[in-house]
RODO-2510 file (C-alpha; in nm, 4 decimals, decimal comma):
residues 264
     n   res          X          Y          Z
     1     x     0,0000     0,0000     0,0000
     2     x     0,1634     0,3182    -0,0959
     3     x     0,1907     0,5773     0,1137
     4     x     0,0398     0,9316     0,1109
     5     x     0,2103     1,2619     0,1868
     6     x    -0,0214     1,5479     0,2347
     7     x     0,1587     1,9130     0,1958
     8     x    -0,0069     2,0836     0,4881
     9     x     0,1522     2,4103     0,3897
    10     x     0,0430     2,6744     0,0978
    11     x     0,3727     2,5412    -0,1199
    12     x     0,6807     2,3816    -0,0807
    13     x     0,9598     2,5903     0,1252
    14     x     1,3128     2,6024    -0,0583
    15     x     1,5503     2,4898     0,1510
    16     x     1,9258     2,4886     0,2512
    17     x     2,0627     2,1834     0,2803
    18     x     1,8572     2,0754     0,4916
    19     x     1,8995     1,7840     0,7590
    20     x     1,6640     1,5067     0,8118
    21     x     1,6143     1,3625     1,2011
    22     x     1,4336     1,0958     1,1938
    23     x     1,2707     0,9969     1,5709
    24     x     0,9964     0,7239     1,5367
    25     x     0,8441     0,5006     1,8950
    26     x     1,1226     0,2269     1,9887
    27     x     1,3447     0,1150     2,2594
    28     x     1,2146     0,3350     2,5945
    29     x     1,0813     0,5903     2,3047
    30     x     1,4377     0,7824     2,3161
    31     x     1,4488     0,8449     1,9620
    32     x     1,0746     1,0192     2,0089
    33     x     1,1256     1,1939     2,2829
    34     x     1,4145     1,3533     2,1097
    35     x     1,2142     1,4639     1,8295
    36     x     0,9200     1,5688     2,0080
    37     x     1,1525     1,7898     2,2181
    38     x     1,3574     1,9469     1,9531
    39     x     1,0327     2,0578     1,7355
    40     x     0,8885     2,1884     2,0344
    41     x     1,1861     2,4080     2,1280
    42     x     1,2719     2,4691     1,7555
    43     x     0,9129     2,5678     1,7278
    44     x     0,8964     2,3868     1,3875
    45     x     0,5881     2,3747     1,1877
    46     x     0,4461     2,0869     1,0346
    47     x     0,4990     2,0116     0,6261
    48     x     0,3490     1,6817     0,5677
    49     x     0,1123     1,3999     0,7084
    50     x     0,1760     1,0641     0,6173
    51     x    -0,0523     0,8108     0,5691
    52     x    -0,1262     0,4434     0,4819
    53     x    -0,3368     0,1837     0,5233
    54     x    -0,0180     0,0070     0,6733
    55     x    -0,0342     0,1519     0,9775
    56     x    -0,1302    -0,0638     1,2731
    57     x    -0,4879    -0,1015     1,2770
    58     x    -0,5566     0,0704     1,6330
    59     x    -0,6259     0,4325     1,7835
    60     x    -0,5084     0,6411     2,0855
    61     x    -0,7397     0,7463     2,3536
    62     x    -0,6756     1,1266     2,3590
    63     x    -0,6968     1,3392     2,6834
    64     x    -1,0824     1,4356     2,6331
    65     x    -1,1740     1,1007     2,6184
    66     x    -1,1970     1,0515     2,2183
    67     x    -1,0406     0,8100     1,9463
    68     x    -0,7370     0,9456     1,6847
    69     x    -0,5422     0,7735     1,4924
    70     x    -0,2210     0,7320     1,4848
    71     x     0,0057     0,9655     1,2693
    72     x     0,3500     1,0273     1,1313
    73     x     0,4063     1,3628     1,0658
    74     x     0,7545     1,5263     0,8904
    75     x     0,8626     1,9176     1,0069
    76     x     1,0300     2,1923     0,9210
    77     x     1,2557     2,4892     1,0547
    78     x     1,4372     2,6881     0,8606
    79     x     1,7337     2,8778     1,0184
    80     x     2,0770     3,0534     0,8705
    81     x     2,2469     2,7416     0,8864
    82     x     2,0952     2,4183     0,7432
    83     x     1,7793     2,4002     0,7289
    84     x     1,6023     2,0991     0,9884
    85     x     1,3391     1,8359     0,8701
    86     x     1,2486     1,6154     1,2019
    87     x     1,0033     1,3234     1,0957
    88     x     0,8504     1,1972     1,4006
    89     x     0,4926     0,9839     1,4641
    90     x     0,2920     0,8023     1,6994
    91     x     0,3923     0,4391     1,5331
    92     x     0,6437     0,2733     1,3204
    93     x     0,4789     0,0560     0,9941
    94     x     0,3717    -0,2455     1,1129
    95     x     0,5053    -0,4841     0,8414
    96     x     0,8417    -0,5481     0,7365
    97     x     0,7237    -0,4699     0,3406
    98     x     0,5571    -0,1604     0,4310
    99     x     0,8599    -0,0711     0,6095
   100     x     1,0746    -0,0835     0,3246
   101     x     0,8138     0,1363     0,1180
   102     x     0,7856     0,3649     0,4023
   103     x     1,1451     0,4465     0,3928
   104     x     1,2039     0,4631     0,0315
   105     x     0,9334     0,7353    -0,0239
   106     x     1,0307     0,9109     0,2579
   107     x     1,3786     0,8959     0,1065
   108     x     1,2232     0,9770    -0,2276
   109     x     1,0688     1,3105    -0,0601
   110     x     1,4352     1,3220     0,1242
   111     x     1,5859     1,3666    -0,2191
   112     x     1,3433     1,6412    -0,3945
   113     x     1,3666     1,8659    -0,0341
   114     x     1,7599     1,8408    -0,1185
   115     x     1,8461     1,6913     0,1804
   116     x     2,2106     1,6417     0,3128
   117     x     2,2526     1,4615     0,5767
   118     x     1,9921     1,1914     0,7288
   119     x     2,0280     1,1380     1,1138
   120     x     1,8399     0,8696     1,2712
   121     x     1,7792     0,8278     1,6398
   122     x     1,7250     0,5153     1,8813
   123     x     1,7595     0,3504     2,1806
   124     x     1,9963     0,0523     2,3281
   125     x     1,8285    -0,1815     2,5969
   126     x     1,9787    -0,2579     2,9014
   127     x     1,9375    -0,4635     3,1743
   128     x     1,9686    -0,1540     3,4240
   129     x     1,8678     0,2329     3,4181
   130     x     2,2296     0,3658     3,3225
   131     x     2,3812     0,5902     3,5841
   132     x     2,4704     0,8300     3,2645
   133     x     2,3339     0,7262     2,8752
   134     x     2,6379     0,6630     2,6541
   135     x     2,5723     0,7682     2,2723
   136     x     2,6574     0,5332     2,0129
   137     x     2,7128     0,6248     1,6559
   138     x     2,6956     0,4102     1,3330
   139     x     2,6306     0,5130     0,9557
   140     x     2,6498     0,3681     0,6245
   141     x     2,9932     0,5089     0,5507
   142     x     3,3264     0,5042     0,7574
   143     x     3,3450     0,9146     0,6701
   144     x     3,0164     1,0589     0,7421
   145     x     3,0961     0,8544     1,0883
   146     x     3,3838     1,0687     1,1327
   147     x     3,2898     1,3907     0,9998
   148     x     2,9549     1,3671     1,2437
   149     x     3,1572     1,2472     1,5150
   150     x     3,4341     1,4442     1,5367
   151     x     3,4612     1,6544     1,8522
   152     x     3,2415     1,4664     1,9805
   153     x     3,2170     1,2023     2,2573
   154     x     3,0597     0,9315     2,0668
   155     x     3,0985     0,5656     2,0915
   156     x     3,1077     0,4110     1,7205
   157     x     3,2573     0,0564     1,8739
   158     x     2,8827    -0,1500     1,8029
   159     x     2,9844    -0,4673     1,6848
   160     x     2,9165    -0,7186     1,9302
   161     x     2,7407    -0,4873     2,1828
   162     x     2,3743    -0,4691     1,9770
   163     x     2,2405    -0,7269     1,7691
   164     x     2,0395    -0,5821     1,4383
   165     x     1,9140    -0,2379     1,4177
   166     x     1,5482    -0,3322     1,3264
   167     x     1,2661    -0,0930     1,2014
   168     x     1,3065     0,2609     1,0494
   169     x     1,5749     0,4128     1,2254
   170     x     1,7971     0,1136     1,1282
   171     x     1,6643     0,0542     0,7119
   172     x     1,6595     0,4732     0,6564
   173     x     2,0193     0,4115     0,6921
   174     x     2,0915     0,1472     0,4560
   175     x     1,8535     0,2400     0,2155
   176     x     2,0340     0,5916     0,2005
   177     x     2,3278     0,4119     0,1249
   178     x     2,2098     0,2596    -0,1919
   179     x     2,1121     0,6520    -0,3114
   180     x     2,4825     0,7663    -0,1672
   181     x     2,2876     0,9916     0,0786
   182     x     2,4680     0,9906     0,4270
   183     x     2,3269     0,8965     0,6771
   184     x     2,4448     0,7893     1,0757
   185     x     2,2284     0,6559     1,3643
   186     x     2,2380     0,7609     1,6803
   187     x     2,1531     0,5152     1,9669
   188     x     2,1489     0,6226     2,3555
   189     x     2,1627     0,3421     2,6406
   190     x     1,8099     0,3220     2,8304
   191     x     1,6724     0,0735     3,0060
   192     x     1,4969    -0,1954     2,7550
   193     x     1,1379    -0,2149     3,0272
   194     x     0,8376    -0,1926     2,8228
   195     x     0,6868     0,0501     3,0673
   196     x     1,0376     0,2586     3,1030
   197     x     1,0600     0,6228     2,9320
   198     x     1,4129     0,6656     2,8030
   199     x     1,4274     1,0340     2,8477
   200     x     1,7853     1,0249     3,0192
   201     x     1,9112     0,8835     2,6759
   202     x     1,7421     1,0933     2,4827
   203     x     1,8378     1,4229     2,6489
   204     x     2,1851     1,2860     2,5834
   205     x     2,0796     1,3089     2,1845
   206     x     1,9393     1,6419     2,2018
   207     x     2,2969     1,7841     2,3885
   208     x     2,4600     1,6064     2,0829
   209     x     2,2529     1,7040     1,8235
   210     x     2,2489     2,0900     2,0341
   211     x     2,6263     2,1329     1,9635
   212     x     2,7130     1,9438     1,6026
   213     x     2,3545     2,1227     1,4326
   214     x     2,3678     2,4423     1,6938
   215     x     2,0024     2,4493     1,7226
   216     x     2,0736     2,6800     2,0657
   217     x     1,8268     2,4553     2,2620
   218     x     1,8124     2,5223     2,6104
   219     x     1,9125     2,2248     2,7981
   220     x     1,8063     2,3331     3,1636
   221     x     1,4432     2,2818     3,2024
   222     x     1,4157     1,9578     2,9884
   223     x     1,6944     1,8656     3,3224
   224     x     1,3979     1,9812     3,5305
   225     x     1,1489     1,8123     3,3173
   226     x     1,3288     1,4603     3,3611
   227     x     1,3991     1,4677     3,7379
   228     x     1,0148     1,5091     3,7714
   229     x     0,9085     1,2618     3,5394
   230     x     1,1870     0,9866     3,6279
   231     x     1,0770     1,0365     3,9565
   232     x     0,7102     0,9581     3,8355
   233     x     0,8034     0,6659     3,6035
   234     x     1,0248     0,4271     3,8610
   235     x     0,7721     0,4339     4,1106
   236     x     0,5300     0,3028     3,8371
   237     x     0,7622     0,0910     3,7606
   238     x     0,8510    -0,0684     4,0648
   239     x     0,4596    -0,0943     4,1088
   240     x     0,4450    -0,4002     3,8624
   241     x     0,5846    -0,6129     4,1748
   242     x     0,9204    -0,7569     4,2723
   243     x     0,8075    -1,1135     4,1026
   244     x     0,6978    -0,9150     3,7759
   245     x     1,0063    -0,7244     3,7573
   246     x     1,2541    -0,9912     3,8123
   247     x     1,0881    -1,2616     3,5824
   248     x     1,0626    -0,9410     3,3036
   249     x     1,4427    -0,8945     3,3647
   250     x     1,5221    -1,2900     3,3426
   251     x     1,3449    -1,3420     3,0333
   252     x     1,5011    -1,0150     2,9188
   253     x     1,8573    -1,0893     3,0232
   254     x     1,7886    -1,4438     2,8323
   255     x     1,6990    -1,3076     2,5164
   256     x     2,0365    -1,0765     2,5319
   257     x     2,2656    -1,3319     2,6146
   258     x     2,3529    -1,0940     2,8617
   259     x     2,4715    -0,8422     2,5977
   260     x     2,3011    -0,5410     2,4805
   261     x     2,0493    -0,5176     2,1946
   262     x     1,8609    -0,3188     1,9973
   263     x     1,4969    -0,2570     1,8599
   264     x     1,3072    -0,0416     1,7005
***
């Protein structure tokens, strides 16, 4: 089922060399969280809505009590510098085919915005909430690894440590690489508990992304925001019962082979 991108703007904005972040649900919702943040601080408007039949066939509850349903949205903010696309949504594709189709037209819209550089963003599962996220970086190319990462305090040393990068954030890269579009992926440790928020790891992606793009995003009250909400989200947590939690860790633990992994 193809999908459809509706322009929710008057035309289409020219842009300069622009960068697409890509942030879509996953591993503690890191790579999300990050996009959610940066296009509310960037105050980015919305260009398109994407649509398919491939979505997964459910809705969201909303706060006054009503059905939506689910969306993937792509936005833009144009500044002196490059320009910034973030896609972002409530849901990945459901199917491994529609996946693939997702990405390539998104790629194929990538192309025609004259996009540059394609970041991708994630999350690693662990056994244990980190004491401090460690950002990992991988691409389709040994140089655009090194020209994102230099300066930076990035951990490109994956092999072995996650097993395959499924969904979006992992096929946007190697799709890009068959179009010779560069592309990296950035993955932040968080703990890999269905009902855990990864919002540690993915302020670690935002203070990246803050000084390689210089989007000048104030890093202080998301700090705030995330002692509050932590706070909130271990005691729910550790509400699902000693027996619960240890049994969710075993089979968890099992499945890693004690090693790290990533999904999503």
């Amino acid at each position: 089922m193809p999908w459809t991108f509706e322009l929710l703007q008057k035309s289409v904005p020219k842009l300069n060399k622009p960068i697409l972040i890509v942030g879509l649900p996953g591993i503690g919702n890191v790579g999300k969280i990050a996009a959610d943040f940066m296009i509310d601080e960037l105050k980015a408007t919305r260009l398109y809505n994407i649509f398919s039949n491939d979505l997964p066939n459910s809705v969201f509850v909303n706060d006054q009590n009503l059905v939506e349903l689910p969306t993937i949205e792509l936005y833009v903010k144009k500044r002196n510098g490059n320009d910034i696309l973030i896609l972002t949504g409530d849901v990945q594709p459901a199917e491994e085919s529609s996946s693939y189709e997702f990405c390539s037209q998104v790629l194929d819209v990538a192309q025609k915005l004259g996009v540059d550089l394609i970041i991708t963003l994630g999350g690693i599962g662990l056994a244990e909430v980190p004491k401090k996220a460690q950002v990992f970086c991988t691409g389709n190319s040994k140089s655009v690894i090194q020209r994102f990462g230099k300066g930076l305090k990035l951990n490109d040393k994956l092999y072995g440590l996650v097993g395959p990068i499924i969904g979006v954030s992992g096929l946007m890269i190697g799709l890009s690489g068959k179009r010779n579009l560069s592309a990296v992926c950035l993955l932040a440790e968080t703990l890999g508990h269905p009902a855990y928020l990864g919002i540690k790891g993915a302020r670690e992606i935002v203070r990246v992304l803050n000084i390689k793009l210089g989007l000048k995003i104030k890093l202080s009250d998301l700090d705030k925001e995330i002692e509050e909400i932590e706070s909130d989200v271990l005691t729910k947590t550790q509400e699902l019962g000693k027996l619960s939690k240890k049994s969710a860790l075993k089979k968890m633990q099992h499945r890693m082979h004690k090693e790290t992994s990533y999904i999503g």
